[in-house]
N, C-alpha and C positions, 0 to 999 in steps of 0.2 A: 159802675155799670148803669148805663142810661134803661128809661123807664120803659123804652122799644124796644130795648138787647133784652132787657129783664123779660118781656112779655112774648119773645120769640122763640126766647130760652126755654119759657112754662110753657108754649104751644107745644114745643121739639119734645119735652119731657112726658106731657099727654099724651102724646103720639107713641113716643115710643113704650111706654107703660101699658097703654089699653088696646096696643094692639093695629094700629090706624095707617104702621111705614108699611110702606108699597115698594116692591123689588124695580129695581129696572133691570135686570139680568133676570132671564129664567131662571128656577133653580134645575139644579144638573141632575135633579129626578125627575122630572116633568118625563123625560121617556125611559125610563125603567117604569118594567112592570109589576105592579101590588103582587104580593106573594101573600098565600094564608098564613096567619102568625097564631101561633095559639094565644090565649089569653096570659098566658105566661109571659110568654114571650113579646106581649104588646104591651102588656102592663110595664116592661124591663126597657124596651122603646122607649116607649111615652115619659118613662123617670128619665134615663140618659138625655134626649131631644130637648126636657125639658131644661135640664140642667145647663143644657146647652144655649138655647133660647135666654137663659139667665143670662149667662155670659157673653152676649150680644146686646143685653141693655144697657149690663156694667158697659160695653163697650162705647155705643153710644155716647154715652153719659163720660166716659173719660178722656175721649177723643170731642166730644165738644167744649167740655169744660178747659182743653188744653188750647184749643182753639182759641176759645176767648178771651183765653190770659197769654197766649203766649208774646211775646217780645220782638217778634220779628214778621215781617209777613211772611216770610218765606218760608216758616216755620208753619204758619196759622195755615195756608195753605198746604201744607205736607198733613195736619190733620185733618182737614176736611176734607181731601181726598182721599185719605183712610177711612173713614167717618164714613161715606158714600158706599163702598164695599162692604161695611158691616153693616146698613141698612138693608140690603142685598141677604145678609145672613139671617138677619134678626125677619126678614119676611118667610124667607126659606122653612128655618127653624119652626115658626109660629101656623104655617100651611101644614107641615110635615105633624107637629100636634095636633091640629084637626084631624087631620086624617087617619090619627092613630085613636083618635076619640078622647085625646085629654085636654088638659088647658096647661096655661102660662101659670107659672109661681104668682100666688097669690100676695107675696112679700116682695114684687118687682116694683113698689114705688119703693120700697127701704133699697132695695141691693140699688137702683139709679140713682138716689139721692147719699149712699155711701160712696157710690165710684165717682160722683160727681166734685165730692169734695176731697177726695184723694187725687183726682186729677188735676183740680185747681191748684192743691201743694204742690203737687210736682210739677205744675206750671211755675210756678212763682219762685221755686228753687232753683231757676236756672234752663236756658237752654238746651247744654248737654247734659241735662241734671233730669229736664224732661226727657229727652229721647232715650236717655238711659232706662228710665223707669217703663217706655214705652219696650224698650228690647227686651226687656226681662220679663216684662205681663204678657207681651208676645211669646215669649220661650213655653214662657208657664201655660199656655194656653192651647199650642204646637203639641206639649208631650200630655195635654189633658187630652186633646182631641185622638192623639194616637192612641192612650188610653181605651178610647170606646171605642174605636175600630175592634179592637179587642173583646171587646166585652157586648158591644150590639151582637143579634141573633143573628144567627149567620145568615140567614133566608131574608135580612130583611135591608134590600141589597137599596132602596130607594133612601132611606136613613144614611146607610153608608157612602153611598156618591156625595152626598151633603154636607156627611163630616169631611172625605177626604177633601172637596174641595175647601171648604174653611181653612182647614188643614193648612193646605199651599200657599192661601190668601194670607192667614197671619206671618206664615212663613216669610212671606214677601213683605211685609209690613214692616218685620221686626228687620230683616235686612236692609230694608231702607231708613229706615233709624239710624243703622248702625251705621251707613255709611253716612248720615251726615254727621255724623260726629258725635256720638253717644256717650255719654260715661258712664260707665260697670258703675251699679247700686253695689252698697256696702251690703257684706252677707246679712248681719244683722237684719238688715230692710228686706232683702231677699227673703228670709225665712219668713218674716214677719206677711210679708204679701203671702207665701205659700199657705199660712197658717188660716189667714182670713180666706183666701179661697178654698179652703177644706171646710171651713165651718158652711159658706157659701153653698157649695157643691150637696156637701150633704145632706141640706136642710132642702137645697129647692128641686133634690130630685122626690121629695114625698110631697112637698106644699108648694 
């Protein structure tokens, strides 16, 4: 990695760490209306949003790192225009925390500099070795987000518009993997992702 890739890499990684990516899509609450939430019920927001917003930097961070290892341009292109939609999420997510009066996971340079270098692996492993890793972090991400649909307060319908659209976006993501030619991760590795995003999940929806 040249000493301009290395320093464009640390800008991308500031950025997306403290907060600095700027959507180019609105988010799809901009015209839903704020509902009263109790304090209960914001505080349960603001963990899930949060938790959420985490997994928009892992994204980041995995979708660039694949990028600059991957092998083919056509490949490096297929993630950084996924990469472009999740900055879109990761702006959505971190407004929708303000607004709830909380902040970002205080552990988001650890979680981007762990997803960065699980990314780099699964670059290096291979083509359909990467998109495979990508359909299954997609999968896993899909039945996370339907998850909260679940679990947000029902009144607090601005949160919800934001997941479901994430929702469809990874959706589409992971189907586009698939079609270029992905190859199914071994269960082992499956589980083993599942396990790391449960430690993930449940540590950054308090910190």
């Amino acid at each position: 990695m040249s000493i301009d890739t290395l320093i464009k890499e640390f800008d991308r990684a500031l950025r997306v760490v403290f907060g600095a990516s700027r959507a180019q899509q609105n988010s799809p609450a901009v015209t839903v209306p704020e509902e009263m939430l109790s304090e209960r019920d914001q505080r349960r927001s603001a963990g899930l949003m949060r938790v959420n917003h985490v997994g928009e930097v892992c994204a980041q961070a995995l979708y660039s790192a694949q990028a600059q290892f991957a092998r083919s341009d056509k490949l490096r292109q297929q993630f950084v225009m996924a990469g472009k939609d999740e900055v879109d999420h990761l702006a959505w997510t971190a407004q929708r925390l303000q607004e709830l009066g909380s902040h970002a996971s205080l552990l988001n340079p650890l979680w981007y500099a762990g997803a960065y270098v699980m990314g780099a692996l699964a670059a290096r492993a291979g083509e359909n070795q990467s998109l495979g890793f990508v359909v299954e972090t997609e999968r896993q991400v899909e039945a996370h987000l339907e998850s909260h649909l679940n679990s947000l307060p029902a009144q607090d319908a601005k949160s919800r518009a934001i997941v479901m659209q994430m929702r469809d976006d990874e959706a589409r993501h992971g189907a586009e993997a698939q079609a270029l030619g992905a190859e199914q991760m071994p269960k082992p590795l499956q589980y083993a992702m599942a396990g790391v995003a449960k430690v993930m999940t449940t540590t950054a929806y308090y910190i």
